[in-house]
C-alpha positions in Angstrom: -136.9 4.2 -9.1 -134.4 3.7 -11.8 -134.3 5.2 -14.9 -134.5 3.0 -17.8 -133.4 3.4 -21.3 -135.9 4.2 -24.1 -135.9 2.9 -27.2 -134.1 5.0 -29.9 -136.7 4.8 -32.3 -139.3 5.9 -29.7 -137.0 8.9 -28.4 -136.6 9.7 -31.9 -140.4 9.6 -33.4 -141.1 11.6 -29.6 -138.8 14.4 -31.0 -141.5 17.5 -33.3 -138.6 18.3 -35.1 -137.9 15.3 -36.2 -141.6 13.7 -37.3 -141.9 16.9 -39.5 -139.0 15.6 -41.5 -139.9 12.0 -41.2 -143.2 13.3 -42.7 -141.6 15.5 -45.1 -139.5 12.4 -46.8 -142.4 10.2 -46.8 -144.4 13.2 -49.1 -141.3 13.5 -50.9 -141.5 9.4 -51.8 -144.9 9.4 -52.6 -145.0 12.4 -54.7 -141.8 10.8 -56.4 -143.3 7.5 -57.2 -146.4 9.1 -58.5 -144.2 11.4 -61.0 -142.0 8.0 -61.7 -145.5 6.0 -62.9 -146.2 8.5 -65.4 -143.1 8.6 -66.8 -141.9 6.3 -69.5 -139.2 3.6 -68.8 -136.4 3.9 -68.9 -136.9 7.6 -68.0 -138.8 7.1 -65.1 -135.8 5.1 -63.7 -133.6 8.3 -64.2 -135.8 10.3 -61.9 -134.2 10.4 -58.8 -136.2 12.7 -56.7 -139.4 14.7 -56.6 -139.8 18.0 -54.3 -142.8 20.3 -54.0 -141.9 24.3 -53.5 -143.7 27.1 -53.9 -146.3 25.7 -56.2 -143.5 24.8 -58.0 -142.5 21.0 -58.9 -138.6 20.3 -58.9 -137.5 17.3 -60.4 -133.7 15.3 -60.2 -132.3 13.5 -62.6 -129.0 12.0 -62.5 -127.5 13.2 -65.9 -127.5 16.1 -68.0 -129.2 14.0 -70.7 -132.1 12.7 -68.8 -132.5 16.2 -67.7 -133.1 17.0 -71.2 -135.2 14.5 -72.3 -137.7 15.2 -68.8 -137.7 18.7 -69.5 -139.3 17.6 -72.9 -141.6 15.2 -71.6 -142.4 17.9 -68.6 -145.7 19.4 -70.6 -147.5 16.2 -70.5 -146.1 15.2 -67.1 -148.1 18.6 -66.0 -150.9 17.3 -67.8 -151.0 13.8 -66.1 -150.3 14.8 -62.9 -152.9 17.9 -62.9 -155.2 14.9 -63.9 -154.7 13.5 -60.2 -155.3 16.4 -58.7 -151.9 17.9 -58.5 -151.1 21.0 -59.7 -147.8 23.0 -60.3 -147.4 26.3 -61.6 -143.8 25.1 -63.4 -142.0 22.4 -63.3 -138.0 23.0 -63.0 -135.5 19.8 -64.1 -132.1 19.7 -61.9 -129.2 17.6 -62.4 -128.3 16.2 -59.2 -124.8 17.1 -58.5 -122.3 13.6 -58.2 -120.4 12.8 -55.6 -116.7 15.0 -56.0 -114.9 12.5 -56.8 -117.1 12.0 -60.2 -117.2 15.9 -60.8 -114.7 17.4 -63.9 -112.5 19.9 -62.9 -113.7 23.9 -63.8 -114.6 24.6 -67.7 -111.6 26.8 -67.6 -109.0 23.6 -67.2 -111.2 21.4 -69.8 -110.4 24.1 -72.4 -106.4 23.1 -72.0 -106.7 19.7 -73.5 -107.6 21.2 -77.1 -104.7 19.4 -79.2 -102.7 21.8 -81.5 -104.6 20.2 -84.5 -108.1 21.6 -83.1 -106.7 24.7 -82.1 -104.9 25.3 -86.0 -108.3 24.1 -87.2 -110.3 27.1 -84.7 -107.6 29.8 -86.0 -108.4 28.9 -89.5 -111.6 29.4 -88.9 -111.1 32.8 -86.9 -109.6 34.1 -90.2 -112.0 33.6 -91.7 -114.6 35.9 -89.4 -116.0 39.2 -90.3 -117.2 39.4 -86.7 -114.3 41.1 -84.4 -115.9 39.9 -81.6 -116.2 36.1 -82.4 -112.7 36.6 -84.1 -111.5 37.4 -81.0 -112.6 34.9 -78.8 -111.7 32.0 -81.6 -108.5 33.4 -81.1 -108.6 32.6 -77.5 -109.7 29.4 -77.9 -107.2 28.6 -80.2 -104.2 30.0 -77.5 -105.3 27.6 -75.1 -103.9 24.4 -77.2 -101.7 22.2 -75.5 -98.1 23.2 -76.0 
């Protein structure tokens, strides 16, 4: 008797493992569509994923903005959704973290392009400061001007 090959789809759906996470992305759609229909457009097209933890609702968006402008609308998103029968003790907005090619280099190596007429602009400014402290770091601003 020879053996004959299964299906892929059926070896895979046979596998525990594997229909837990099937079943976990498919709860992790619908609980995305249902936050995405009480959302307003264009916002709701700015939700890019939805994920239940610890009684606590985690939302993606795809931009630091939209993550604003959720987290403001995040009350009466509680609201509505506690109105269908799902309840979160906090919900926490995320920006979803682009591809590396997208990403800007470290804060510290933005800080270089400050042109010499910003940075005589900041140590005016500086000068001007009672506060040691914020006289200080002006200052350090300031030195990292391009040459």
């Amino acid at each position: 008797m020879a053996n004959r090959p299964q299906r892929l789809g059926k070896l895979l759906r046979s596998s525990s493992g594997l229909n837990r996470l099937i079943t976990r992305a498919h709860e992790q759609r619908t609980l995305l569509a249902r936050v995405r229909n009480e959302l307003p457009p264009p916002l709701d097209r700015h939700c890019l994923a939805a994920l239940e933890r610890d009684g606590r609702l985690l939302l993606y968006t795809d931009s630091p903005a939209w993550s604003s402008r959720l987290r403001f609308h995040a009350r009466a998103l509680s609201r509505q959704l506690q109105a269908q029968g799902l309840e979160f003790n906090r919900i926490t907005v995320r920006v979803m973290a682009p591809g590396e090619s997208k990403q800007r280099g470290p804060a510290r190596n933005r800080a270089k392009l400050l042109s010499r007429e910003n940075a005589a602009m900041i140590r005016s400014v500086a000068q001007s400061i009672d506060d040691p402290g914020l006289q200080s770091a002006l200052q350090r601003l300031a030195d990292k001007s391009r040459s």
